[in-house]
N, C-alpha and C positions, 0 to 999 in steps of 0.2 A: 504494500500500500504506500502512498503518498503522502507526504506530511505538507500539509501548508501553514505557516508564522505569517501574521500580517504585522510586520515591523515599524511600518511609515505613514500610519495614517493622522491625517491632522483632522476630518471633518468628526462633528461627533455622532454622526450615525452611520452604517455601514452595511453594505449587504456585499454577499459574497456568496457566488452559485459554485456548482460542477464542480466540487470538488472534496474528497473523500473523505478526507479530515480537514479541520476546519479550526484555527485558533483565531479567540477575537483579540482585544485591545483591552485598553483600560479606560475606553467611551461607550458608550450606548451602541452596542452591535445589534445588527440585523444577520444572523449567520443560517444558511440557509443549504440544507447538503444533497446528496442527491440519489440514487436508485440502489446503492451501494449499502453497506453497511457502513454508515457513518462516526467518526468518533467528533463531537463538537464543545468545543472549551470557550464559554464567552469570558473569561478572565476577568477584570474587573467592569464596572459600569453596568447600567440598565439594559441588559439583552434580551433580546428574542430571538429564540434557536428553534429551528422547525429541521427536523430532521427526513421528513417526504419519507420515501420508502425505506426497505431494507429494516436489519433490528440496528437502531445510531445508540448512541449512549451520549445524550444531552448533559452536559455540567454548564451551570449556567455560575460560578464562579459567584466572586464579590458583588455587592449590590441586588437588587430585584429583580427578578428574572423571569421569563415566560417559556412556559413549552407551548408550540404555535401547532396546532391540528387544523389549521383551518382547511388547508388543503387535501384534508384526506378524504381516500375514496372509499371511504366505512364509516359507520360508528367506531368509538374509541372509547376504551376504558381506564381512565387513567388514576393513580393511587400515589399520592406526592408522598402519603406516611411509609409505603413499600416502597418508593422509588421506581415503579414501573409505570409500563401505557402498553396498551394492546390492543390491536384493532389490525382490519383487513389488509394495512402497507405493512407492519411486520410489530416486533417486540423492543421496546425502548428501554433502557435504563435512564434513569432521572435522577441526577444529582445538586443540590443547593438549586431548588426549582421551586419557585414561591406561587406565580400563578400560571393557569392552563386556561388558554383557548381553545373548545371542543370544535368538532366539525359541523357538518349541516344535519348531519344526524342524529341518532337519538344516541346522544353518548351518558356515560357518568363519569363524572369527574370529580374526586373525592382530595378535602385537601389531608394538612398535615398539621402538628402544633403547634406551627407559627400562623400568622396573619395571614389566609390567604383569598386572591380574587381569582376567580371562575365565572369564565363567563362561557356559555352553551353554544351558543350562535342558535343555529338552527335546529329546528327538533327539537322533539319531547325526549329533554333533558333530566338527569337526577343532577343536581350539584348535594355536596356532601361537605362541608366547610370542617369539619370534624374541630379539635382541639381548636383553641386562636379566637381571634376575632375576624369573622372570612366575609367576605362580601360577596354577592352576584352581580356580576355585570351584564347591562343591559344595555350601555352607548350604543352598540353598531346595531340595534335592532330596527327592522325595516319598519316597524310602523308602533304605535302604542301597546306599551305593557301595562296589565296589571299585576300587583306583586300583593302577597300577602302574607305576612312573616310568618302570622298568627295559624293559619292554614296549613304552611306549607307551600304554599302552591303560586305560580306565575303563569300567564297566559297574554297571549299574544300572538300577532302576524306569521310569526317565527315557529312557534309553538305553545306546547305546556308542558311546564317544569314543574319538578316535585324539589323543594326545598328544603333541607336537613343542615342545620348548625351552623343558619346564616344568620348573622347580625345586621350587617350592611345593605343596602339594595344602590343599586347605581341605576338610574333610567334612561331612558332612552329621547331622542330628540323632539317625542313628540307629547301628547297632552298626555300624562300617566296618572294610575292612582298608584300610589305606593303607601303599602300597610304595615306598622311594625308589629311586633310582640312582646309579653313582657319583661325584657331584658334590656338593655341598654341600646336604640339602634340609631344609627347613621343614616339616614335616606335620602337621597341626595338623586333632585329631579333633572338634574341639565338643562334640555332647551326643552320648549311648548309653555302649555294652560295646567301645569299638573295638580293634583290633589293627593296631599300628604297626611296621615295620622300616624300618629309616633304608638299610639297607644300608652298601656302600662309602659313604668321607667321612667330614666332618664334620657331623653333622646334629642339628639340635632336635626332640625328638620333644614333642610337646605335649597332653597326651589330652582338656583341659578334663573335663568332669564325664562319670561314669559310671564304670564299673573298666574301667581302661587298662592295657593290654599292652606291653609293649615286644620285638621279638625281636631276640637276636640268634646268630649261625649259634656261634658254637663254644662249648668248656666252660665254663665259670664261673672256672676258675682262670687261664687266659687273658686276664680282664679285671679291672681297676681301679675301684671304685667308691667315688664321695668325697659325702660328702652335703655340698649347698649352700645356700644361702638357700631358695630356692625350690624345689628337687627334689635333682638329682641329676647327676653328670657321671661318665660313663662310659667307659674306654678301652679300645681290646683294638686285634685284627688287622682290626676292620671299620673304626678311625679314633676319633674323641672323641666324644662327643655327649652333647647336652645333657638332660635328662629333666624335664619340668615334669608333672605332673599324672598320672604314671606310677603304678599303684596293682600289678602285678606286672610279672617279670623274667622270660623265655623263654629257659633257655640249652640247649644240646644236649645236656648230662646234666643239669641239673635245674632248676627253678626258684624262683623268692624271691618273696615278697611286700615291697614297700616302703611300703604304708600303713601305716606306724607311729605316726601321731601322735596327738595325743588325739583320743578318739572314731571313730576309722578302726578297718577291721575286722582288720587287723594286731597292731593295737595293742591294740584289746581284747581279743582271740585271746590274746596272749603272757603277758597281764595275769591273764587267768582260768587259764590255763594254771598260771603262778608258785605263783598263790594256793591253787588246789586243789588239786592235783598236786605241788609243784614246778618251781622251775628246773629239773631237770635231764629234767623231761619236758616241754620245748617240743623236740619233737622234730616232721619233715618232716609224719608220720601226724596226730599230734594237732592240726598245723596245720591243716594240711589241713582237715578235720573242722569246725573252729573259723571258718574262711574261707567253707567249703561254710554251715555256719548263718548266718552274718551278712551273706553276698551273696544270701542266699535271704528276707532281710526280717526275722531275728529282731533282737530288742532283745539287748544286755546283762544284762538281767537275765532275758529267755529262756534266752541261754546258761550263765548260773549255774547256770539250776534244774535245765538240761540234764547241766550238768558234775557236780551230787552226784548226780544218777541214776545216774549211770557204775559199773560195775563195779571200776573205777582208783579212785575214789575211796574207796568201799565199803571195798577191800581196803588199803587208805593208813590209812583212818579208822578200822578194825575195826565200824563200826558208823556209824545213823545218827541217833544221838542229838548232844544239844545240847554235851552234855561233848565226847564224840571228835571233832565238829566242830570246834568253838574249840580244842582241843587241835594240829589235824590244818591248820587254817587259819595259827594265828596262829605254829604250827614254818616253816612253808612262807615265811610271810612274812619275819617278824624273826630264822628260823636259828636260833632257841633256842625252848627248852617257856617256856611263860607259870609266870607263878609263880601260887600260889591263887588270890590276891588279883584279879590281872587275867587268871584264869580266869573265876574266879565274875562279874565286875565283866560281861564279853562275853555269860555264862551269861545272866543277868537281860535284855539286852538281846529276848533272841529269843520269841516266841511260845509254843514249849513249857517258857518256864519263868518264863513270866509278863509279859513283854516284850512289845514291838509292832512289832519285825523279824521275818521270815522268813531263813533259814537263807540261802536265796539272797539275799536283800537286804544282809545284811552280808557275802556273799561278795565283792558286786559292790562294798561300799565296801572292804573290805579290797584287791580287787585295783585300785583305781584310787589305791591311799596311793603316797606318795613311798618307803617303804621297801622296795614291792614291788615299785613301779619300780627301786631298786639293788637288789632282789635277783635280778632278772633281765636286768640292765644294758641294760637298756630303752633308753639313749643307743648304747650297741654295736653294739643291732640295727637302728636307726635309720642306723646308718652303714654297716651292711653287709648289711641286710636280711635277712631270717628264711625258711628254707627249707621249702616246703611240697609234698606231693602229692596 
């Protein structure tokens, strides 16, 4: 047989075909062998070593490592605590191999006493997380998974998997529900609309991009909410948990929205709300409303021009002229009538009165001032989140 060293590589990831044995580096290898009976050493760094056919003996060395089955032309049966894999390309040895990529089939993929992630691909899957804190992976899934810790069980596009001594759930790009169990779990949605319940424990719910849900089973006043650096920490009778990237709150009488920040649609909601209306009508309904427009693709200053069409404002305003406007805007904002001066001065600003604002356009700067912000304690609802239906 052949020995291949790869000595000279400066990029940090790597793939290397056709050839029998196979050493990587001490970067993030791609090492990939061939029909042979392979010997494959990723030496230091983050590897993925797929050894294709023949029986190879994967050592995936320093750092975190992957055995990669994607490409096989079988189910695979793979066991990180025995250090083997077994399926229709041949017999593997697995050494310092943390996580396994199954194929399109209906594999098991069982881990080991450390930390490990399994992901299935395709088919009706067993993952087996055994000892550790193991996670299933669900990023490359072609369409919405549902996960449930509590069950067992995940389904989707891809398949349905039976789940054994998973902590973590990893989702997939599109709208998921992910379910924990009573143990400590990590669920972590990626991209889409997903909906998360941590259940029993203590748990991070983490929604990355898209509007993220969080449930939890009892009232609202039942639980504790503290705003954090990064989201949110929640406590009640399900346990603590953490909230990162959580954009509404699911409680059993009612719910919150917590994208309150700049430019979230929370936040905008609350902002136009103040400005045209009042404070004292951010209430559940008008939220609502305000959420329903801005998760449906409007801009801010869509929803301005939306909010003096309103019959609410109409009747606030007595009219829809440039006077009762500035009148009706700058009370709502600053809590007292403008005097002449910086009546007229707002007046001149707008289009019907010789200006080059639109009515909506200075509503949307009005409701994005700092005074609007204290007038609708903008920081309060950020801590406690804002009620919507």
């Amino acid at each position: 047989m052949l020995w291949f060293t790869i000595t000279s590589l400066t990029s940090d990831f790597w793939t290397q075909k056709n050839m029998a044995n196979i050493v990587g580096t001490a970067n993030g290898d791609s090492l990939t062998g061939t029909s042979a009976d392979d010997s494959i050493d990723g030496l230091d760094g983050n590897d993925v070593l797929a050894g294709r056919l023949g029986n190879d003996t994967l050592n995936g060395g320093a750092g975190y490592d992957v055995a990669d089955y994607l490409w096989a032309t079988g189910p695979v049966t793979v066991n990180l605590a025995n250090g083997t894999a077994s399926g229709a390309d041949g017999n593997d040895i697995l050494v310092s191999i943390e996580d396994v990529w199954g194929s399109d089939f209906d594999d098991i993929l069982t881990g080991d006493a450390s930390d490990n992630v399994l992901r299935g691909q395709r088919g009706n899957d067993t993952l087996n997380g055994g000892a550790g804190y193991d996670a299933a992976d669900y990023f490359e899934a072609t369409g919405p998974v549902t996960v449930n810790l509590a069950t067992g069980t995940a389904s989707g596009a891809d398949g349905n998997d039976i789940l054994v001594s998973i902590e973590d759930v990893w989702g997939s790009s599109f709208d998921d529900v992910l379910i924990g169990d009573a143990t400590d779990n990590f669920l972590f949605a990626d991209l889409g609309d997903d909906v998360l319940a941590g259940g029993p424990g203590n748990d991070t719910l983490s929604g990355g991009a898209g509007i993220d849900t969080a449930i939890h089973t009892g009232n609202r006043e039942a639980y504790t909410l503290t705003l954090i650096g990064p989201g949110h920490i929640i406590s009640g009778p399900d346990g603590t948990d953490i909230l990162l990237d959580i954009e509404r709150l699911w409680f059993a009488d009612k719910d919150l929205a917590l994208d309150l920040g700049p430019g979230e649609a929370a936040g905008n909601t609350v902002r136009i709300i103040g400005a045209a209306f009042g404070a004292q009508n951010i209430i559940p309904e008008y939220v609502g409303i305000g959420l329903d427009l801005f998760d449906g693709g409007m801009s801010m200053l869509d929803v301005c021009q939306f909010a003096l069409g309103t019959s609410l404002f109409l009747s606030l305003a007595g009219s829809n002229s440039d006077f009762d406007f500035v009148n009706t805007v700058y009370e709502n904002v600053v809590g007292a009538s403008p005097s002449d001066a910086e009546r007229d001065f707002y007046v001149r600003l707008l289009v019907g009165s010789g200006g080059s604002m639109t009515q909506a356009e200075l509503l949307m700067f009005a409701a994005d001032t700092e005074a609007n912000a204290l007038n609708i304690d903008l920081v309060g609802l950020q801590n406690s989140g804002v009620e919507f239906v």
